[in-house]
N, C-alpha and C positions, 0 to 999 in steps of 0.2 A: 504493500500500500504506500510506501514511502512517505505517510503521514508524521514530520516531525513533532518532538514534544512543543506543542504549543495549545492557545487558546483563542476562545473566537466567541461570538455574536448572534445568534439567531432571529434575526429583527425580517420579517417580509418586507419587501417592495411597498407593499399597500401602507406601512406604517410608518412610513417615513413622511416626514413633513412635506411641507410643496402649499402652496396657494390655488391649490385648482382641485382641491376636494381631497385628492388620493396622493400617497406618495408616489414617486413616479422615477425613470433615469433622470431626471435633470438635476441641477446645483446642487439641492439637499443629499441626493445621493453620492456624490462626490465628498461633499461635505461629512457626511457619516465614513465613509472611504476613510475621510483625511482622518477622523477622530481615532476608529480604527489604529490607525499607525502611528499615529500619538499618543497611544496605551499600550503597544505593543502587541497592539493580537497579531495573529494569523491566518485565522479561518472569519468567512462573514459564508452565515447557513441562511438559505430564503426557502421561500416554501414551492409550489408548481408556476410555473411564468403562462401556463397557458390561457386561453380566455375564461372567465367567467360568465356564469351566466343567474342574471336574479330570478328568477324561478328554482334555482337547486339555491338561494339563501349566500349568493355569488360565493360560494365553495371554492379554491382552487383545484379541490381536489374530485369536483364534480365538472368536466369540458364539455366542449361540444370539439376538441381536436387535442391530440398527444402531443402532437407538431406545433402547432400555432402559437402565437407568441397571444397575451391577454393587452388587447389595444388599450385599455385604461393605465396601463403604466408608458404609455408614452409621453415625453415630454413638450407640451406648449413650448415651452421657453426653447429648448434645441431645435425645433420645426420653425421657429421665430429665426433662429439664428441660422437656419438653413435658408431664407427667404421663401420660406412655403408658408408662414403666415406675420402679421404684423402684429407689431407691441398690443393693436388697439384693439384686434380680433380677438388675440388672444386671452383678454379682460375677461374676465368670469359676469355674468350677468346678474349673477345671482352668490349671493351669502355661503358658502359652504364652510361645516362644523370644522375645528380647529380640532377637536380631540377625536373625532372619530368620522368614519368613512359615510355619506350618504348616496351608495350602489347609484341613486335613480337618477339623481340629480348628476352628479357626475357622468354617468352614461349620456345625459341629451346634451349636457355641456361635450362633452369628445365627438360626439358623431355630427352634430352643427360645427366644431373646425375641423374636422376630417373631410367633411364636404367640400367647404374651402379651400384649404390645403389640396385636396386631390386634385382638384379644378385650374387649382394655380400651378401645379405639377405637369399636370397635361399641355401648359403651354410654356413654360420654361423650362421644360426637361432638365434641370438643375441637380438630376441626379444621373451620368452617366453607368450606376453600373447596376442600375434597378432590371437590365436586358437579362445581366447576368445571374443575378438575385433569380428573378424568375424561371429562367433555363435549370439553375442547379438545383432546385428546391420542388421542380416540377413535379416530383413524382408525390406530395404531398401538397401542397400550394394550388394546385387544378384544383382537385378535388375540393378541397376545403373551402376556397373561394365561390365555387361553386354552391357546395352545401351551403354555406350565409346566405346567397343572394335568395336558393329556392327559400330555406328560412323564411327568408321576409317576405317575399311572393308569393309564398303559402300562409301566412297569416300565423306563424310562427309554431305551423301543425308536425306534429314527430314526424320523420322522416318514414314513419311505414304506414303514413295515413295521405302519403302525396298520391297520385295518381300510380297503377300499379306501374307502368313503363318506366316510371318516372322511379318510383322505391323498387323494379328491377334493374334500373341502372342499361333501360335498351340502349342501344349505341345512336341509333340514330333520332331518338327521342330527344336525346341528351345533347346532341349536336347540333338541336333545334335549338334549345332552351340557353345553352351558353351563344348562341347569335342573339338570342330576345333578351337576355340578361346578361349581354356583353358589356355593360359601364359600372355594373354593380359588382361584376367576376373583375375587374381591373379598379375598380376604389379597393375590393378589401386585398388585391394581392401588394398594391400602394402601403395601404396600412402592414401590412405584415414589412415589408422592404423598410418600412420606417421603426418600426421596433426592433426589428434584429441589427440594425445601422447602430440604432442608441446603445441596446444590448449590449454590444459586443465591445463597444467605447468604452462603458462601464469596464466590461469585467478586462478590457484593455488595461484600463486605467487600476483596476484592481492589482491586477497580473504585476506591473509595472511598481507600483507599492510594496511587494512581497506581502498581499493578502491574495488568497486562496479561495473563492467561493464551492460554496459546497450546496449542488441542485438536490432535487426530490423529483422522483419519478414514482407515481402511485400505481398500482399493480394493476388495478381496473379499468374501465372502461366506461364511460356511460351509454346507455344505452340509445337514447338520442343523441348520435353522434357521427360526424362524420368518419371517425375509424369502423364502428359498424356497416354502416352505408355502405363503403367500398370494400368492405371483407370481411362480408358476414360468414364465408366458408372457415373462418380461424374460430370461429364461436359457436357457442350449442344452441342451437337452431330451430324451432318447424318447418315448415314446407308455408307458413307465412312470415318468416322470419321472425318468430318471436321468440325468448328465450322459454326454452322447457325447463331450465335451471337457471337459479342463481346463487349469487357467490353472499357469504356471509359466514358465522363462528358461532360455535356449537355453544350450549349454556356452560356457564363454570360460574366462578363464584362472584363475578358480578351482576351477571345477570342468570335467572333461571330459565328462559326463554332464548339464551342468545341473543346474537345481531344477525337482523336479515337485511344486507346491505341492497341485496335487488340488484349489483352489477351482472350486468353477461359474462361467463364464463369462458374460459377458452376452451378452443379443441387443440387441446396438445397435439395428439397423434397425428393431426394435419399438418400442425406447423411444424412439428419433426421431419416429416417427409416434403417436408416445402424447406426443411434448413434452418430452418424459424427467419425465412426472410426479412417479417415485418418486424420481429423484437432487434432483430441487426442491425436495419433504418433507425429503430428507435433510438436503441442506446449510440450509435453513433450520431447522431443529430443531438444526443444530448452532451454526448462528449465535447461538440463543439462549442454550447452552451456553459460548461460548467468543467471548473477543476477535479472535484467529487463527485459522484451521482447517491445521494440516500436512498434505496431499494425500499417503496414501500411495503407493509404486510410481508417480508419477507418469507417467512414459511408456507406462502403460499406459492412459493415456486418449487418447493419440495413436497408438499402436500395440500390440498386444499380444501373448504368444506362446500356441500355442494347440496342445493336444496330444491327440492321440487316448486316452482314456479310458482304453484296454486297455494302455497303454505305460505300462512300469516305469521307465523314465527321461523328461528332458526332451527328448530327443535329437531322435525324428522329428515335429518341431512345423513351426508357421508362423508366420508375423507376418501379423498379422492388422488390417489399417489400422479404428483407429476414430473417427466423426465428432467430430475432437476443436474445431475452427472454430466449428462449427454449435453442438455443446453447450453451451461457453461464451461463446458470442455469447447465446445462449439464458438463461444463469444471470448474464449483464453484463446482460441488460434486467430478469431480477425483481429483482438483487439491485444497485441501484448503487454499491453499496460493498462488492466480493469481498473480504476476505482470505485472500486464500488463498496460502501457502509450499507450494512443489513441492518434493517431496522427488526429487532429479535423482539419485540417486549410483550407480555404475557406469557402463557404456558408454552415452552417448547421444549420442544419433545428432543430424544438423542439424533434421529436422523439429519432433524434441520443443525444440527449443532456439528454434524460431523460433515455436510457441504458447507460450512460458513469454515471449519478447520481446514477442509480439504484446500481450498484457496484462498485463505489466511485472509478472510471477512471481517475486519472489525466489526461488532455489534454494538449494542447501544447499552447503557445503565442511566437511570434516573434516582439522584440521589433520595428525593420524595418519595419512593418509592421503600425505602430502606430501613423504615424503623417499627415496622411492625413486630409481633409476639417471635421470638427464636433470632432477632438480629442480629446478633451476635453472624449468624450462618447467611445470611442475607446476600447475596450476588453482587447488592447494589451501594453494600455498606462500604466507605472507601478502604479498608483495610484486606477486602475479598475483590476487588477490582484488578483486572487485570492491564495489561500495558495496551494489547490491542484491544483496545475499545473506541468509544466515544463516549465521554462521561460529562452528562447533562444534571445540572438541578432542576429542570423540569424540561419538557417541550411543548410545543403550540398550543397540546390536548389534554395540558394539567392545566392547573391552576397556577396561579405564583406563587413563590415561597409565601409572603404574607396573608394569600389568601388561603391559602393548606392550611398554614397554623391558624387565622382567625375561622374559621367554615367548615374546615372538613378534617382536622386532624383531632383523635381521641386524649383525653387525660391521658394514658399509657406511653397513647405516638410523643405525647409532648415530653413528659418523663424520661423516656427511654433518648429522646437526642438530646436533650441538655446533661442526661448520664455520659451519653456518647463525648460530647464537647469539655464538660468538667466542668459545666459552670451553669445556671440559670440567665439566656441570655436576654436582654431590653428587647423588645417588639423592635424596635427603631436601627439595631443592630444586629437582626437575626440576617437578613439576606448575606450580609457579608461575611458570616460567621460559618454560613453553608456553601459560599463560594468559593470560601479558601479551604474547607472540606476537603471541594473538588480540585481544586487548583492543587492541595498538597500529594494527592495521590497518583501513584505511578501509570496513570494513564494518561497515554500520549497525547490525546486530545480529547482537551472539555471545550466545553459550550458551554452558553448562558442565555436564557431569554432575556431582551432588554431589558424587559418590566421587572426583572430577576437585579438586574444591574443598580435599577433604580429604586428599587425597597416598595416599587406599587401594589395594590392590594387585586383583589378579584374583580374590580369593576375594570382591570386592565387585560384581563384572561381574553385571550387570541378565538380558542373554538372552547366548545364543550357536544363534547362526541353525543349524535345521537339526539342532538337535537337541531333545528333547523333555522329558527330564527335567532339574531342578534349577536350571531359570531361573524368574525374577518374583521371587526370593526374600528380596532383599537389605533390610533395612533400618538408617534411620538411627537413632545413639543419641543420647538427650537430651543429651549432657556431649561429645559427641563437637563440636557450635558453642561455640568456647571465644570469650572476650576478645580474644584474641589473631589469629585466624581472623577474625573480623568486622573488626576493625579494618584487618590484610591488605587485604580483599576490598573494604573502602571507601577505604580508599587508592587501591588500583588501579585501582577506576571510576572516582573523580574526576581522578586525573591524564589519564585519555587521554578526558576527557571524553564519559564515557557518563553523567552524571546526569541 
């Protein structure tokens, strides 16, 4: 993995400051860049860069494409400074929240200067190598471009309730349709040309710092989506393209019902005998993207649970063994340099433990995770931690250190880490108390959630799995990185030697 000992950042895109609702690539991102390297980290983790959509509660982990870049993290201000639009276009019209993301409002503000922008594009061709952008990307960027325009032309109806020629994808149906929907199949492949531009500046600009970004790649699929659309023979199927199976996790001891996630499932056995062409597009398009890839649900590429369609719960599933040997024997010969982090957490089992050995997978630890009844034995206590990992005080899908201890942790949990630490510590002083936890222990590389950084409570929490509204929301404020905080934060890398 050639993951040095160091440290890093979990902060998404979306929560980064900016003046235009969402954090985005422009100034502020840079500016989080530059603080970064003024603390000494190493690693900056984001979450999926692909589109959002507000109908799945703008999830990044929910698309409508695996490819596509999420056009609300584009920058105003850089398409300003490209001459694709003016100071006075780019004015917000409207108020948007300083501390958290408003999905709608920002959606009508980008796609009113995307229209702009695109219009002014088409006649100063101010981007000679957008010919090329398109040619090399084709074999995802058609399609995809595509699927948005019928989107909107169908009145935003799933893709298997389009007309059938249309959700079979006939050849020459389809060859109608990109003539009559040719300005709308050329704005969103603009928009995409213009994300991956900014994109790729950033993590330039990263690269060039000695910070290291570290991507996410989620195992699924949704189901309205253009990767179904164009390959639905990889997925389990009816004869009307609807899933007979979905993906989801069996009951244990959080929940007694399980999680019925509802993704489509793959069909291994196809994509083995096709080479697994499309997982090879994938992860090489994200290699380009990203220094690391975070492999989401990892265990489900070694095994996965699989549930009849018609069931309202996870309950009557199966495990479902998948070629997980073959596949990455398979992605160790195109790719001789994987990085990839397994994201292990929950119950796994010895199998998934001996392909993450087999190809030396660092897995994940969350130190909140760590002080339950028998800690002492605990995986995640730093003293049982091992070098290859990735050792986190929370991720996206906890809560903050502050809001654990205030909301969700037992008289016991509270007991058992201040036994741990040796001391009864101040509310006001616990985030840091748990960071240098992680920081002291011999794993190569910890993370922090920002909100982690900053001592915030639960009214800062990122998602909360499982349920639908009022997550992605959170962002950070400019004045909120004090003096004080950065100085902290590079103390504490350089004493336990993560520079």
């Amino acid at each position: 993995m050639l993951m040095k000992r160091g440290s890093g950042i979990l902060l998404h895109i979306t929560s980064l400051p900016s003046p235009f609702g969402v954090g985005d690539f422009g100034p502020d991102a840079y500016r989080f860049v530059d603080f970064l390297v003024e603390t000494k980290q190493s690693y900056w983790q984001i979450l999926p860069l692909t589109p959002t959509n507000l109908a799945h509660g703008s999830s990044p982990y929910g698309s409508i494409s695996v490819f596509a870049g999420n056009p609300l993290l584009i920058s105003p201000v850089l398409m300003a400074k490209d001459g694709l639009l003016t100071k006075e276009e780019i004015s917000p019209l409207v108020n948007f929240p300083v501390n958290q993301v408003d999905y709608n409002k920002v959606s009508n503000y980008k796609k009113h200067i995307f229209q702009i922008a695109y219009e002014r594009f088409g006649n100063i061709k101010i981007n000679p190598g957008y010919e090329n952008f398109c040619s090399k990307n084709s074999y995802w960027l058609d399609d995809y471009a595509l699927f948005v325009a019928c989107k909107t032309y169908f009145h935003e109806q799933m893709w298997n309730e389009w007309p059938t020629e249309i959700r079979d994808r006939q050849s020459k149906t389809l060859r109608s349709l990109k003539n009559e929907l040719y300005n709308e199949i050329e704005r969103e492949k603009f928009i995409q040309y213009i994300f991956l531009k900014q994109w790729l500046s950033l993590k330039k600009y990263c690269n060039k710092k000695g910070i290291q970004v570290i991507g996410d790649i989620p195992i699924y699929i949704s189901y309205d989506s253009v990767d179904l659309w164009s390959n639905p023979e990889i997925f389990k199927l009816d004869k009307e393209k609807r899933p007979y199976v979905v993906a989801g996790v069996p009951p244990d001891y959080f929940s007694k019902t399980g999680q019925l996630w509802g993704n489509p499932v793959y069909n291994w056995k196809v994509l083995k005998e096709r080479g697994y062409d499309w997982w090879i597009k994938r992860v090489e398009h994200y290699l380009k993207l990203f220094d690391f890839i975070r492999f989401d649900h990892f265990r489900g590429f070694v095994a996965y649970w699989e549930v009849p369609a018609e069931e309202t719960t996870a309950v009557n599933g199966n495990w479902i063994k998948a070629p997980a040997k073959d596949f990455f024997d398979i992605l160790n010969k195109r790719f001789p340099y994987l990085p990839i982090i397994a994201e292990d957490l929950g119950v796994i089992t010895p199998d998934v433990i001996e392909v993450m050995n087999r190809y030396g997978f660092p897995g994940m630890k969350v130190l909140l995770f760590a002080f339950d009844e028998g800690f002492q034995k605990n995986p995640y206590i730093p003293h049982n931690v091992v070098r290859n990992c990735v050792f986190y005080t929370g991720t996206h899908d906890n809560n903050t250190i502050r809001g654990w201890f205030e909301r969700e942790a037992k008289p016991d949990d509270i007991r058992r880490l201040f036994s741990y630490i040796g001391r009864e510590v101040p509310l006001e002083e616990l985030n840091w108390e748990l960071i240098r936890l992680v920081m002291m222990s011999v794993a190569d590389t910890v993370l922090f959630p920002m909100q982690d950084i900053l001592g915030l409570g639960e009214e800062a929490r990122m998602n909360r799995p499982a349920t639908s509204k009022g997550n992605w929301l959170w962002r950070l404020s400019p004045d909120e990185i004090t003096l004080s905080l950065k100085l902290k934060l590079k103390e504490m890398t350089e004493i336990y030697g993560r520079v």
